[in-house]
C-alpha positions in Angstrom: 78.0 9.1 -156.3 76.2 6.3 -157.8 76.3 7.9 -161.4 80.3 8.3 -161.2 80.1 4.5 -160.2 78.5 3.6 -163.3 80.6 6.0 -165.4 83.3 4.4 -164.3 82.4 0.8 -164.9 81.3 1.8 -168.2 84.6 2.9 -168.7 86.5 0.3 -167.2 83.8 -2.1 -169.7 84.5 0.0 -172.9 88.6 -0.4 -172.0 88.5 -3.6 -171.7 86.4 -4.6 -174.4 88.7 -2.2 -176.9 91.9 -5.0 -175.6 89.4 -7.9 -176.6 89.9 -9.5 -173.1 87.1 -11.3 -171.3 85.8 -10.0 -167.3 87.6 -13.2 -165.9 90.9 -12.6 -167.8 91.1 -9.0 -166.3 89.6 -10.5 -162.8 93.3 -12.3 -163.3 95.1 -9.8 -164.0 94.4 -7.5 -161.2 94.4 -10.7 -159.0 90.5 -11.4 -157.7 89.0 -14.3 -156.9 86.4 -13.7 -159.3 85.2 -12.5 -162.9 81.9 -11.9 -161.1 83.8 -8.9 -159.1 84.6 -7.4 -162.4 81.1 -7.6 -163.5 79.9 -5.8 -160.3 82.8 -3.2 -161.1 81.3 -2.6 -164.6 77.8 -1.8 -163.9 78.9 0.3 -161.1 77.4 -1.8 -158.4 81.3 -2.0 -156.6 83.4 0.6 -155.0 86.6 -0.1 -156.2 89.6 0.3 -154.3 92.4 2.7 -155.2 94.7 -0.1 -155.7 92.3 -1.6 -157.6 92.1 1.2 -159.8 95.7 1.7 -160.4 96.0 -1.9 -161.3 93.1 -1.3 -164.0 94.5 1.6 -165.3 98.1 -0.1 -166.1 96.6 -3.4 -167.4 93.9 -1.5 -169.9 97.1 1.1 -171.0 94.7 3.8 -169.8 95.6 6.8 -167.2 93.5 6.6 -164.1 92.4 10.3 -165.1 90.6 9.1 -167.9 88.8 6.4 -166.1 87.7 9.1 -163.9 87.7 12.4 -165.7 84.0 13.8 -165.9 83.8 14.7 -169.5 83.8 12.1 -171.8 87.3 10.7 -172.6 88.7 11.2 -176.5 88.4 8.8 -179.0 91.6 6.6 -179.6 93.5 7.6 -182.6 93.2 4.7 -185.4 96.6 2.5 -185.8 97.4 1.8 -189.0 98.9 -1.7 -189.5 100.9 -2.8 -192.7 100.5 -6.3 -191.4 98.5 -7.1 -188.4 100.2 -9.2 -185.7 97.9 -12.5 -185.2 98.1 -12.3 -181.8 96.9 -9.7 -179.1 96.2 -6.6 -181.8 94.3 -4.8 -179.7 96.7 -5.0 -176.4 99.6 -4.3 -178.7 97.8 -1.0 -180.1 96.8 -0.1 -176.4 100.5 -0.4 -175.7 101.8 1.8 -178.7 98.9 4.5 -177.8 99.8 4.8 -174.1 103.8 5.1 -174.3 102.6 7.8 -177.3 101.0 9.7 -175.1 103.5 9.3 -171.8 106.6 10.5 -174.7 104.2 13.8 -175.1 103.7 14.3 -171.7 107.2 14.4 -171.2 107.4 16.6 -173.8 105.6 18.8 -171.8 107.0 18.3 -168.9 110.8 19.1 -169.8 109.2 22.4 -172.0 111.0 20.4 -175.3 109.5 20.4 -178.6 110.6 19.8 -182.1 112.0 21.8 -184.5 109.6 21.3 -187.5 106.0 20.1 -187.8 106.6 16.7 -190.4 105.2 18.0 -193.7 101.7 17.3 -194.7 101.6 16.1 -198.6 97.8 16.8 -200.3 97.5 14.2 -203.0 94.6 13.0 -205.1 93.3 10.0 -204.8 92.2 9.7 -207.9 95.1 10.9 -209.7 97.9 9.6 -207.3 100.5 7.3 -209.6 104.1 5.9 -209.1 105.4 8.2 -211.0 103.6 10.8 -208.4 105.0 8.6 -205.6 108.6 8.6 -207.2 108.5 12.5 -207.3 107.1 12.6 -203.3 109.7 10.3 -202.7 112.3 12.7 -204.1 110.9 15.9 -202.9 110.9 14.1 -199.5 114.2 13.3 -199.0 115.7 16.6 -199.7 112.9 18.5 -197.6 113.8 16.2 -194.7 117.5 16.3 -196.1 118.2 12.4 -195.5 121.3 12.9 -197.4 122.8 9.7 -200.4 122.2 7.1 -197.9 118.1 7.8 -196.2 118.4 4.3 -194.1 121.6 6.0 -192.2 120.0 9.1 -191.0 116.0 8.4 -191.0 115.4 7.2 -187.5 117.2 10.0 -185.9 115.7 13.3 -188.4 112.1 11.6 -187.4 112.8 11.2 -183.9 114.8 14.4 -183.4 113.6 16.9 -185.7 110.7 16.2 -186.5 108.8 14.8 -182.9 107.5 11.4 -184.4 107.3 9.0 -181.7 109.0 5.6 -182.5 108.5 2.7 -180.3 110.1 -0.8 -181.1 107.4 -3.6 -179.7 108.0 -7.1 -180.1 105.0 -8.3 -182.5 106.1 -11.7 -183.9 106.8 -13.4 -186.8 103.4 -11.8 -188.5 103.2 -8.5 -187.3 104.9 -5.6 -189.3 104.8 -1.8 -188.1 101.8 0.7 -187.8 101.5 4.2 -187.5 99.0 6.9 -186.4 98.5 10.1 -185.5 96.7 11.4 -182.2 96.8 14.5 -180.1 100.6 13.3 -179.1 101.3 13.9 -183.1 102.8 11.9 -185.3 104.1 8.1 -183.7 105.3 5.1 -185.9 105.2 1.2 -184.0 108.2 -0.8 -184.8 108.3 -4.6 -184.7 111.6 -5.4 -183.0 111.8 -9.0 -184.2 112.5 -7.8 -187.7 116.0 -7.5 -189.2 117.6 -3.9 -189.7 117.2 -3.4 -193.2 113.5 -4.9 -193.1 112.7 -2.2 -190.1 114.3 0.4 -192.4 111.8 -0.2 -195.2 109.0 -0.3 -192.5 110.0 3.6 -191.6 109.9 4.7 -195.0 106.9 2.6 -195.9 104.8 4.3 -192.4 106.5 7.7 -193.3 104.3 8.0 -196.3 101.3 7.4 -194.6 102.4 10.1 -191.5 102.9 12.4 -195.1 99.2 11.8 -196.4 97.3 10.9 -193.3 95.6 14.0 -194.2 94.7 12.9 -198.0 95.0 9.5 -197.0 93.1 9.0 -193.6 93.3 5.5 -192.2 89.3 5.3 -192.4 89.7 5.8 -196.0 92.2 3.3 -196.5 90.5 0.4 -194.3 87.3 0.2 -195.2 88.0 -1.0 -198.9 90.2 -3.6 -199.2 91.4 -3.5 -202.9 92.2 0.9 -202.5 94.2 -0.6 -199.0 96.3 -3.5 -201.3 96.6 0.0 -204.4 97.5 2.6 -201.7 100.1 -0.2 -199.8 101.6 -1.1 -203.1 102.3 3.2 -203.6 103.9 3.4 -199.9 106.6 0.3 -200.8 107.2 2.0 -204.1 107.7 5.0 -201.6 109.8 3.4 -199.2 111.8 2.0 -202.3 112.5 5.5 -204.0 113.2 7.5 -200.8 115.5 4.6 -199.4 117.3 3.7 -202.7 117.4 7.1 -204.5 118.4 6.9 -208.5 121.9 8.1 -208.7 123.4 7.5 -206.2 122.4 3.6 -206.6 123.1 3.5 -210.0 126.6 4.9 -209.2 127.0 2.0 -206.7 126.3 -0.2 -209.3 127.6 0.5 -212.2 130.9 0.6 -211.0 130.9 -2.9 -209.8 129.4 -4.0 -213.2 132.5 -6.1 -215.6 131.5 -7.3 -218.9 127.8 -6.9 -218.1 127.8 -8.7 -214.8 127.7 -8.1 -211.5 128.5 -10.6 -209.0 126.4 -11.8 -206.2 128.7 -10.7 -203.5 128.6 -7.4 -205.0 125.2 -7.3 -205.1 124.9 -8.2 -201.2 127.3 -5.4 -200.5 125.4 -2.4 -202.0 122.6 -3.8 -200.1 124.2 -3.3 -197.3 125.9 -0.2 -197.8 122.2 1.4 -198.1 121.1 -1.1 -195.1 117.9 -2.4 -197.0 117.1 -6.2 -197.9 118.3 -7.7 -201.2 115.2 -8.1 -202.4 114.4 -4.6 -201.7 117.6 -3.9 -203.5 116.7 -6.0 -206.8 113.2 -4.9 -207.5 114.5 -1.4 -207.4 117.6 -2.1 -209.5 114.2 -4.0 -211.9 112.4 0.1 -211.8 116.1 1.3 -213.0 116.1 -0.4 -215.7 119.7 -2.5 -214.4 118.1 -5.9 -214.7 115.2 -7.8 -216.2 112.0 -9.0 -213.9 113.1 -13.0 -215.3 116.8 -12.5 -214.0 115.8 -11.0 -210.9 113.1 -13.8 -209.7 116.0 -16.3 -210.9 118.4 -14.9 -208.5 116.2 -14.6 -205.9 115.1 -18.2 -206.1 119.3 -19.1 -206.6 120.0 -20.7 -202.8 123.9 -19.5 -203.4 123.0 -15.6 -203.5 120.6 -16.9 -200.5 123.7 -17.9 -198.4 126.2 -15.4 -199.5 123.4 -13.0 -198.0 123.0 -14.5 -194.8 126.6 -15.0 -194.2 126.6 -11.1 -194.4 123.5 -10.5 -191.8 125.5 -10.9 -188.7 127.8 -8.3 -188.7 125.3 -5.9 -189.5 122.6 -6.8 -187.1 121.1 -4.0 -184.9 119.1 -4.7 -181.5 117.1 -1.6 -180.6 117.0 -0.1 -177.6 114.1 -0.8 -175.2 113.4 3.2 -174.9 114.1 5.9 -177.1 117.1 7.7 -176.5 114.9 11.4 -176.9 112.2 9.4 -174.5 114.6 9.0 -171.7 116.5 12.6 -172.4 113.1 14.3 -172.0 112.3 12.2 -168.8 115.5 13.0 -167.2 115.1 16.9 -168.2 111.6 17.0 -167.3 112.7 15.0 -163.6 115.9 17.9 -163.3 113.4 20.6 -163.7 111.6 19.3 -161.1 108.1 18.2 -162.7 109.0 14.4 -162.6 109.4 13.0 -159.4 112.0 10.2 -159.0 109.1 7.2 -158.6 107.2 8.2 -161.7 110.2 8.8 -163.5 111.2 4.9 -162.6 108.1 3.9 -163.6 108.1 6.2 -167.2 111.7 4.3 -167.7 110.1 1.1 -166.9 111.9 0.6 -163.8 112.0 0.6 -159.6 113.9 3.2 -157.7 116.8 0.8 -156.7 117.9 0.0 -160.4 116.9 3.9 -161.4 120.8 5.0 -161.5 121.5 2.0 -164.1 119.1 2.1 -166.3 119.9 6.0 -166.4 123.5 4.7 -166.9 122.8 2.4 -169.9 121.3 5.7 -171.8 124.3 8.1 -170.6 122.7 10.1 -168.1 123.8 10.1 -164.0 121.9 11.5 -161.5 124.4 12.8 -159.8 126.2 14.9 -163.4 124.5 18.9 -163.1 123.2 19.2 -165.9 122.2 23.0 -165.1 125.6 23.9 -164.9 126.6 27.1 -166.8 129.4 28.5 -168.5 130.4 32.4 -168.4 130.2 34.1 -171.6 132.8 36.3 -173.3 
């Protein structure tokens, strides 16, 4: 007994250390008088109370079966950030692991699966190039079949065909996407402060490193800076290609170009029809040859094509959902087929029993609609 008290302080330590919070923050959090409590928790010298321990396990982001399991718990996949929110990192990365792993549980649990296994890309280091990245990029978007428009259709083949797991977390004004793989697959973190078209970019950019995480593993990447800033600089060329493919960009453009010009309104408008940023738009107009670097750091610096793009932000402005919609489809499947019950089903939609129904309601599911319900064949 005494052993599986100190394995389960060391635990509960190791957790809490991994969030970067101190004994009497979490002493706070689970609502005792005293950081010194924590402390007898940790080196096992406590019993700790099964309300105690579900409290533990949902502030840490851990299941109570790995605090207590008697083999020794997994290490957590590595999150790969493109920019690192200043704030609360690790917390943040806890978050984005656990939902990962309930969305595969309910994968499980309503017997669902994706179609196809995303595609693993083996590149050289050594020899990778843009011009490498361009073809990838190509090759990607017609093995994924994104169709003229990526930006439109992205989100959804990830999600849906392919099993990534996509959660939108509020990260701040500093922090922009991650992505790792783990033993729930494939998963990409989403910073839901950003605009549309910057979030758009952000898939594409993390889709090339789901692609090479193989080639490219995140240990690889991090512990050298400059081959991080080389490999970073290859996924936005990436993102740029796969998002903005050659012709039919330059068909956009072209016919909106009189006497050599195109206006800036114009220009705002094919950014939008392909749902990326204007600068995004530029610099890859700059690879195609349309415009020179000196025109294109002179309009971007012009406060005119500044407005004229804002003015055109709020119509196109997209607020993502809190859950995705697979992620609540697979927890209502998996609660019909009876492996859910209706309290952890609340609790994987983030809710309590009373406002169950709604929230249900707001993703286009009723409890009371059978959904086993069969039609007779011919």
């Amino acid at each position: 007994m005494d052993d599986l008290k100190l394995i389960l302080g060391s635990r509960i330590r190791s957790a809490r250390e991994r969030l970067n919070l101190s004994q009497r923050e979490l002493a706070e959090a689970i609502g005792v008088d005293s950081h010194q409590i924590v402390s007898q928790m940790e080196k096992g010298e406590r019993d700790i109370k099964a309300w105690e321990l579900a409290k533990l396990a949902g502030i840490l982001k851990i299941e109570i079966s790995s605090l207590l399991e008697s083999s020794e718990p997994l290490k957590e996949p590595i999150v790969l950030w493109r920019d690192k929110p200043k704030k609360e990192k690790e917390i943040k990365e806890a978050q984005f692991l656990k939902k990962c792993r309930d969305y595969h549980n309910l994968e499980l649990a309503a017997s669902d699966s994706p179609r196809s296994s995303l595609p693993n890309k083996k590149i050289d280091p050594e020899t990778m190039d843009f011009q490498t990245v361009k073809q990838l990029a190509e090759e990607v978007s017609k093995q994924l079949n994104l169709g003229q428009k990526p930006s439109a259709s992205i989100e959804k083949v990830l999600e849906d065909q392919y099993g990534v797991k996509i959660w939108y977390i509020d990260l701040g004004e500093d922090g922009s996407a991650a992505s790792t793989v783990g033993p729930f697959g494939p998963a990409i973190m989403m910073n839901s402060f950003e605009p549309p078209w910057r979030r758009n970019y952000n898939f594409a950019h993390e889709l090339f490193h789901l692609l090479t995480w193989e080639s490219l593993p995140p240990e690889f990447l991090i512990e050298d800076a400059t081959r991080f800033d080389r490999f970073e600089k290859y996924a936005n060329a990436f993102a740029s290609a796969l998002l903005l493919p050659a012709d039919p960009i330059t068909n956009e453009f072209d016919a909106r170009v009189k006497d050599n010009s195109i206006s800036y309104s114009n220009l705002v408008e094919i950014a939008r029809i392909f749902d990326v940023s204007t600068e995004a738009l530029l610099f890859r107009l700059l690879n195609l040859r349309r415009f020179s670097k000196i025109e294109v750091e002179k309009t971007l610096k012009d406060e005119n094509f500044r407005e004229i793009d804002r003015s055109s932000m709020r119509g196109h402005w997209r607020d993502p959902s809190p859950m995705p919609e697979r992620y609540v489809r697979l927890a209502f499947m998996a609660h019909r087929k009876g492996n859910v019950t209706r309290a952890r089903l609340a609790e994987y939609l983030g809710t309590n029993l009373f406002d169950l129904g709604d929230t249900l309601k707001e993703y286009g599911f009723s409890e009371n609609d059978n959904y086993e319900a069969q039609m007779r064949t011919a």
